[in-house]
VOGU-3710 file (C-alpha; in Angstrom, 3 decimals, decimal comma):
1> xxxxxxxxxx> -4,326/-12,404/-2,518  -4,262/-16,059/-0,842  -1,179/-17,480/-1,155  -2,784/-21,011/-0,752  -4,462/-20,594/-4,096  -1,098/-19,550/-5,792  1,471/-22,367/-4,281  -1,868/-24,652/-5,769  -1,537/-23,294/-9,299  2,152/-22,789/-9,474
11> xxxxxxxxxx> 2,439/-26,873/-8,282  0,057/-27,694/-10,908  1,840/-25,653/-13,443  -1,194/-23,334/-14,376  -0,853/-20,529/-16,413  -2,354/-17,313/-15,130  -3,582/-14,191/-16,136  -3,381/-11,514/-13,420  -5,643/-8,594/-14,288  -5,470/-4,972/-12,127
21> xxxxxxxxxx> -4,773/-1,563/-12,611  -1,996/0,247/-12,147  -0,578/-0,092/-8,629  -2,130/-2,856/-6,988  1,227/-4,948/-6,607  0,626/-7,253/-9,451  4,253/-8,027/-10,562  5,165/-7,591/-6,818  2,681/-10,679/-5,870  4,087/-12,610/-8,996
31> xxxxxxxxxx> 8,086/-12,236/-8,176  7,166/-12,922/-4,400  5,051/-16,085/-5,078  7,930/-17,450/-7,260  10,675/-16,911/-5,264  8,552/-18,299/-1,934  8,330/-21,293/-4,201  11,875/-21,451/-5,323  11,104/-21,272/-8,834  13,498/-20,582/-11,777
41> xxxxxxxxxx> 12,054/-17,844/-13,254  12,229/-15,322/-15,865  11,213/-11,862/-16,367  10,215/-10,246/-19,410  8,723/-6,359/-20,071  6,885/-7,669/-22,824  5,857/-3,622/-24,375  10,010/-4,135/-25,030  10,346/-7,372/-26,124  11,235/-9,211/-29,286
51> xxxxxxxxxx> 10,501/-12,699/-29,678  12,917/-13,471/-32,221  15,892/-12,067/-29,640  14,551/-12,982/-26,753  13,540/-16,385/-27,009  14,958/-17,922/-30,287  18,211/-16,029/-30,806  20,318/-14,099/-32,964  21,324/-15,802/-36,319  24,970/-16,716/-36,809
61> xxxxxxxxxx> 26,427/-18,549/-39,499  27,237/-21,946/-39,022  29,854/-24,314/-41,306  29,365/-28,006/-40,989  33,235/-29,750/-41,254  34,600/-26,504/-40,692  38,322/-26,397/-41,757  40,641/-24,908/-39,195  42,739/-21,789/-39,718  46,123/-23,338/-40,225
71> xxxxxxxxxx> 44,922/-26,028/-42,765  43,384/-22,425/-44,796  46,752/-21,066/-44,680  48,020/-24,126/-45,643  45,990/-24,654/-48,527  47,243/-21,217/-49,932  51,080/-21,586/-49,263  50,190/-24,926/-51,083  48,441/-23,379/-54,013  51,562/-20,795/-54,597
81> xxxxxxxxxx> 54,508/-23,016/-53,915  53,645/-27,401/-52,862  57,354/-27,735/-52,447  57,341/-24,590/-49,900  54,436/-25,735/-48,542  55,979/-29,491/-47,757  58,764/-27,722/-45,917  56,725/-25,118/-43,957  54,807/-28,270/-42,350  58,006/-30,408/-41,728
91> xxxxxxxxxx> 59,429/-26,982/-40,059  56,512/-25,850/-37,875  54,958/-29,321/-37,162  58,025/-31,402/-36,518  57,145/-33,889/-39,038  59,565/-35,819/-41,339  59,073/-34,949/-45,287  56,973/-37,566/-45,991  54,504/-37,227/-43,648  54,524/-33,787/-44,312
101> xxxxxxxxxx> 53,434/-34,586/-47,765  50,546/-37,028/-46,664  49,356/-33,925/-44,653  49,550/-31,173/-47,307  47,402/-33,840/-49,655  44,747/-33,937/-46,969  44,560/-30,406/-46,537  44,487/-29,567/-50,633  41,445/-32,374/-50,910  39,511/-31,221/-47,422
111> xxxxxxxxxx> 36,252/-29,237/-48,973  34,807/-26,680/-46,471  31,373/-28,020/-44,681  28,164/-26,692/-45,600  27,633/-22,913/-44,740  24,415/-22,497/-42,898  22,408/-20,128/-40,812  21,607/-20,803/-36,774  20,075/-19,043/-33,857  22,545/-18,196/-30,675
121> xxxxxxxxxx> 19,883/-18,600/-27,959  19,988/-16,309/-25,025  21,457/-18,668/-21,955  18,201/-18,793/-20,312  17,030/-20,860/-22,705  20,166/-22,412/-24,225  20,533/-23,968/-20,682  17,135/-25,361/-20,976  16,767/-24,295/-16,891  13,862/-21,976/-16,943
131> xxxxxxxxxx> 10,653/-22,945/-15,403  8,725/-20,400/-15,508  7,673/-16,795/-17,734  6,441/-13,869/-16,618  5,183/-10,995/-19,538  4,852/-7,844/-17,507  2,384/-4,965/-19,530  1,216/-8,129/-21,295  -1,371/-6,202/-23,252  0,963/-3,497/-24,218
141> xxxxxxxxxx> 3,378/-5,803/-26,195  3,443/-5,853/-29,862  1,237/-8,184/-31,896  4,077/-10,813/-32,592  4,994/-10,775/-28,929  1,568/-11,954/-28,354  1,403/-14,064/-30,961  4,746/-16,049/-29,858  3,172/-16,224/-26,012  0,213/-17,913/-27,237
151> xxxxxxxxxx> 2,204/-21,251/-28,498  4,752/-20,746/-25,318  1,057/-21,415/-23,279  -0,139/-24,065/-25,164  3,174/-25,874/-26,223  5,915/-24,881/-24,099  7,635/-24,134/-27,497  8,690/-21,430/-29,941  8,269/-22,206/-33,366  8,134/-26,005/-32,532
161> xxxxxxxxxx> 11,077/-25,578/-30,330  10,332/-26,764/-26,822  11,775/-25,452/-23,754  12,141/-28,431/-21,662  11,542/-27,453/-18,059  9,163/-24,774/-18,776  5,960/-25,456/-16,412  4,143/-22,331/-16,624  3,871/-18,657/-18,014  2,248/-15,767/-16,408
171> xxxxxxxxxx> 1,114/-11,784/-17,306  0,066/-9,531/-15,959  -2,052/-6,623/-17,804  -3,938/-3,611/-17,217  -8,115/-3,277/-17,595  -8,750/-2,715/-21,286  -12,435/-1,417/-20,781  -11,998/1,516/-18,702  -10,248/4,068/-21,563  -7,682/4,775/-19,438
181> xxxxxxxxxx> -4,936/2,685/-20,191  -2,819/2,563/-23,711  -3,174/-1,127/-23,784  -4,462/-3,344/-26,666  -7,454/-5,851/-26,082  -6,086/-9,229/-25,814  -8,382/-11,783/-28,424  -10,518/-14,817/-26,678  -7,798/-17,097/-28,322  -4,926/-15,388/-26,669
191> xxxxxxxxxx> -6,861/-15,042/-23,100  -8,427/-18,633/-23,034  -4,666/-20,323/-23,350  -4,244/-18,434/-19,227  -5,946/-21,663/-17,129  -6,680/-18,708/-14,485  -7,419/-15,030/-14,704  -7,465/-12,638/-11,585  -8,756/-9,687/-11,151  -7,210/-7,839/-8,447
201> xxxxxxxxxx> -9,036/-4,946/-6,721  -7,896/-1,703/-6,397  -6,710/-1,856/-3,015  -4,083/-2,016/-0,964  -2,551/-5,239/0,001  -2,795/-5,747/3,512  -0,821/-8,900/3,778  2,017/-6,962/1,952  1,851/-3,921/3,650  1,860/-5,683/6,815
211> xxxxxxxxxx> 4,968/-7,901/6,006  6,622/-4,483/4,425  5,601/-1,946/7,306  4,674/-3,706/10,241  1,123/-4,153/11,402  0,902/-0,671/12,785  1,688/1,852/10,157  0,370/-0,773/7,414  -3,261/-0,496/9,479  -3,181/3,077/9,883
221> xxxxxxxxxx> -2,374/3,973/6,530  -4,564/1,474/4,750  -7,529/2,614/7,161  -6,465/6,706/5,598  -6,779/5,198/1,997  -10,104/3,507/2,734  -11,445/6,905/4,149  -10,838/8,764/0,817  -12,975/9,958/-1,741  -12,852/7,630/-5,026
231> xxxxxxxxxx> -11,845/10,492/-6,954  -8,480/10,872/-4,540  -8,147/6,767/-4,500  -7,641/7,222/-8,010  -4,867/9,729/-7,996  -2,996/7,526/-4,999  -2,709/3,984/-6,112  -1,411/1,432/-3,603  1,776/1,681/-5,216  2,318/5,838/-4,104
241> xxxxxxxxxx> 0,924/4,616/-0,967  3,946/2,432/-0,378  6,229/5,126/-1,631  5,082/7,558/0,705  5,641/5,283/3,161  9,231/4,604/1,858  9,669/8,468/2,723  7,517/8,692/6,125  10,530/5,361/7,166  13,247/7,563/5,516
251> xxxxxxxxxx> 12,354/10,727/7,284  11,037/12,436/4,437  7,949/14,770/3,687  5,387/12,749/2,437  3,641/15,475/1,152  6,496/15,205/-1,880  4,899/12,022/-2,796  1,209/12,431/-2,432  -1,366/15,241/-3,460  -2,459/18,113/-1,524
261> xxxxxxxxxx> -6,162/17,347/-1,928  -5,343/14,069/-0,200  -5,078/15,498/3,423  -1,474/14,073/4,297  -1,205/15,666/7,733  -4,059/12,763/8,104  -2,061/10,780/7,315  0,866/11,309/9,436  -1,676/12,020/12,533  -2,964/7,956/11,598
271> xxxxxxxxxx> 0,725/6,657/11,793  1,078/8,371/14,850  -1,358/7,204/16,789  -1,703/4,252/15,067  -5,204/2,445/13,627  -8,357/4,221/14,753  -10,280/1,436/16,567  -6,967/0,254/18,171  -6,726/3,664/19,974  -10,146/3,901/20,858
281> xxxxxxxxxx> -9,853/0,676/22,674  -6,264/1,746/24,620  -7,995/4,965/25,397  -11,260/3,447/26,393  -9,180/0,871/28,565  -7,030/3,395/30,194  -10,486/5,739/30,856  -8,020/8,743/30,689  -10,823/11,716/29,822  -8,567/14,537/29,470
291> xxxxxxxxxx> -6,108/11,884/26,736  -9,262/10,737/25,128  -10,787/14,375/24,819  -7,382/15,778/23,456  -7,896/13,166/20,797  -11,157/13,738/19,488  -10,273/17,464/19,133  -8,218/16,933/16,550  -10,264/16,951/13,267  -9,076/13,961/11,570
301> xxxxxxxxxx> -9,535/11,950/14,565  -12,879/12,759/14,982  -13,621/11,724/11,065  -12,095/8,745/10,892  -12,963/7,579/15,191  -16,858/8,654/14,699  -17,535/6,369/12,400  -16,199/3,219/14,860  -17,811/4,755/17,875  -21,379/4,612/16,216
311> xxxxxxxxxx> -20,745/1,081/15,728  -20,189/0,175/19,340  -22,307/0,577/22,753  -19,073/0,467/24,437  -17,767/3,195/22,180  -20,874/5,289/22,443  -21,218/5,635/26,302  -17,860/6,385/26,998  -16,922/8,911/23,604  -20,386/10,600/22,982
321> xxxxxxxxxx> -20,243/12,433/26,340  -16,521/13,722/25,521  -16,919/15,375/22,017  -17,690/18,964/21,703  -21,476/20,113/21,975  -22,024/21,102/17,997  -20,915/17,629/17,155  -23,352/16,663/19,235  -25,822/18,653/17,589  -24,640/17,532/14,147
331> xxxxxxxxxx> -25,215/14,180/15,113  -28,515/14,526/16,557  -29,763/16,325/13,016  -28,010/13,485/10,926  -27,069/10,325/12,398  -30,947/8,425/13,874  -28,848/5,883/15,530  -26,459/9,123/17,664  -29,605/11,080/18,231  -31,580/7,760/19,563
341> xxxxxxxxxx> -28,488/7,608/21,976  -28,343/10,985/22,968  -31,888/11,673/23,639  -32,738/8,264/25,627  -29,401/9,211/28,077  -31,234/12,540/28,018  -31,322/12,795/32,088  -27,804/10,883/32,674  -25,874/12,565/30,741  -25,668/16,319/31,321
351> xxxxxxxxxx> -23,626/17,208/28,268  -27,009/15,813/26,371  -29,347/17,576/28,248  -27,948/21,194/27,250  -27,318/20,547/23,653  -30,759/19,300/23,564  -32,485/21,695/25,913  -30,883/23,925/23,853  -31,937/23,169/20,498  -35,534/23,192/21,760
361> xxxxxxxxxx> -34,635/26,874/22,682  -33,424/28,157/19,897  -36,261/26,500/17,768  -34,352/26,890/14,877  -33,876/23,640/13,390  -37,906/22,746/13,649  -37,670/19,241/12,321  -34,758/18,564/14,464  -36,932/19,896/17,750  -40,333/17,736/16,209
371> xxxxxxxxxx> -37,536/14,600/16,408  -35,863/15,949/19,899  -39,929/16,234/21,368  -40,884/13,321/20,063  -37,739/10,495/20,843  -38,189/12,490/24,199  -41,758/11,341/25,075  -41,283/8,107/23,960  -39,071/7,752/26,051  -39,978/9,036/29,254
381> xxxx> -43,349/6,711/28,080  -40,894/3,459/28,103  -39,345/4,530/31,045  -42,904/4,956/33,046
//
């Protein structure tokens, strides 16, 4: 997520809808752009909240004029006995008689203020300090929660009670189209008071992960995620993906974390040796053959290096001679770009010549030989 778009709405107190499913760091970008901005904030799980509590208050009974304790007790010492009543003040109060009189005529005529009921605000708000709201599960609140956000993002108020340094509120909700989630639909009304709405992809963070993890594990296990099947991204959202990492830092078994099907051992090999390319290029630097071949004999190597090696000249003269002769021969039947490779170094690189040579022999793959004949000719035609 740029953060230069978010400092620009939170300085121009937007209001913004973040939009994601489940996992993908939205409250965790929210909490991090406020507090990177310094701003008073305050957090709310709206499928908990309600508004009544939580923004106006609890009622309490109020008395205007109230009349204190002592001048009650007064009034009913006064109402058995004036006489005792006289003496009791010039007693406990230190007065002479005839002041004590005066006082005991006040109380008798003082009427009790008007009783009334008032809301005890929550000190957030009583404080009037708050910039900023932030509904979590926005779209799992109840109606009336929903109902009360929609005049906090228009008005700044509650029931036509403003909250005087509040600049901006944000949610964040969950996809309501994919049947997945047990979220309500938010109405046009409620969704066109949010000046912005983001929809964040379902992917990992790599600004986060990288400020969490450090470049090299963050890389490495991003690049694992990428490399899965949608139907295993789906069961490991970015936010398992950061808690098995939590366990790989605390020496635990990430395989307690994530699912079987999800090839963790892939995982920890990544981590190990850190992002694909990058090791490619120290091994490719170093030209240590016997290094470079230990690490394309490991399975998940090979998957996730191959991929990077097609891409790349460089890459393909210096790897393609090292990996083992049926991967060869995999790649001549099914990548045109390897087998174009392979069969124009045909002559200079003998590892080519006998997967080749003996594929022709074996005649068993007869497309694959047609292909194998053919690239051959034209080749030794260009190179006549």
């Amino acid at each position: 997520m740029d953060q230069k778009k978010i400092d620009f709405w939170i300085k121009n107190n937007k209001n913004v809808l973040f939009i994601g499913k489940h996992g993908v760091g939205k409250s965790s970008i929210i909490f991090d752009s406020f507090e990177r901005n310094q701003i008073n904030y305050k957090y709310f799980s709206a499928s908990t909240m309600d508004p009544w509590v939580d923004f106006v208050g609890v009622p309490k009974e109020i008395i205007d004029k109230k009349i204190p304790e002592q001048f009650l007790v007064l009034k009913e010492l006064a109402a058995f006995d004036i006489e005792l009543a006289n003496e009791w003040v010039t007693s406990n109060w230190n007065v002479s008689i005839e002041s004590a009189k005066k006082i005991v005529l006040y109380v008798l005529e003082r009427e009790q203020g008007t009783s009334y009921l008032d809301f005890v605000r929550p000190h957030e708000f009583a404080t009037g300090e708050i910039e900023a709201l932030f509904f979590d599960e926005f779209n799992r609140s109840p109606k009336k929660v929903r109902n009360a956000v929609m005049e906090l993002l228009q008005f700044k108020s509650i029931n036509g009670h403003k909250f005087p340094k509040l600049r901006m509120v944000w949610a964040a909700i969950n996809p309501d189209d994919d049947n997945i989630y047990d979220v309500e639909k938010l109405d046009p009304a409620q969704k066109d008071r949010f000046h912005i709405c983001v929809n964040l992809p379902y992917k990992p963070n790599v600004e986060w992960f990288r400020n969490k993890y450090g470049k090299r594990i963050a890389d490495s296990a991003i690049q694992w995620w990428e490399e899965l099947s949608e139907e295993e991204k789906n069961k490991i959202s970015p936010r398992r993906m950061q808690y098995a990492l939590d366990i790989y830092i605390q020496k635990g078994d990430m395989r307690d974390v994530l699912p079987v099907s999800s090839n963790v051992s892939k995982l920890h090999s990544a981590i190990h040796s850190g992002p694909t390319l990058e090791r490619l290029e120290s091994l490719i630097s170093s030209k240590d053959n016997k290094e470079s071949l230990v690490f394309l004999s490991n399975e998940n190597n090979y998957e996730s290096a191959i991929k990077y090696i097609l891409k790349s000249s460089e890459l393909q003269k210096y790897f393609l001679p090292l990996i083992p002769k049926e991967k060869i021969a995999l790649l001549l039947s099914e990548n045109d770009k390897a087998a174009t490779y392979i069969i124009d170094n045909f002559k200079n690189v003998e590892i080519f010549k006998q997967v080749c040579e003996s594929i022709i022999k074996a005649n068993t793959n007869k497309k694959l030989v047609k292909k194998i004949r053919t690239q051959l000719t034209e080749a030794e035609i260009e190179n006549t």
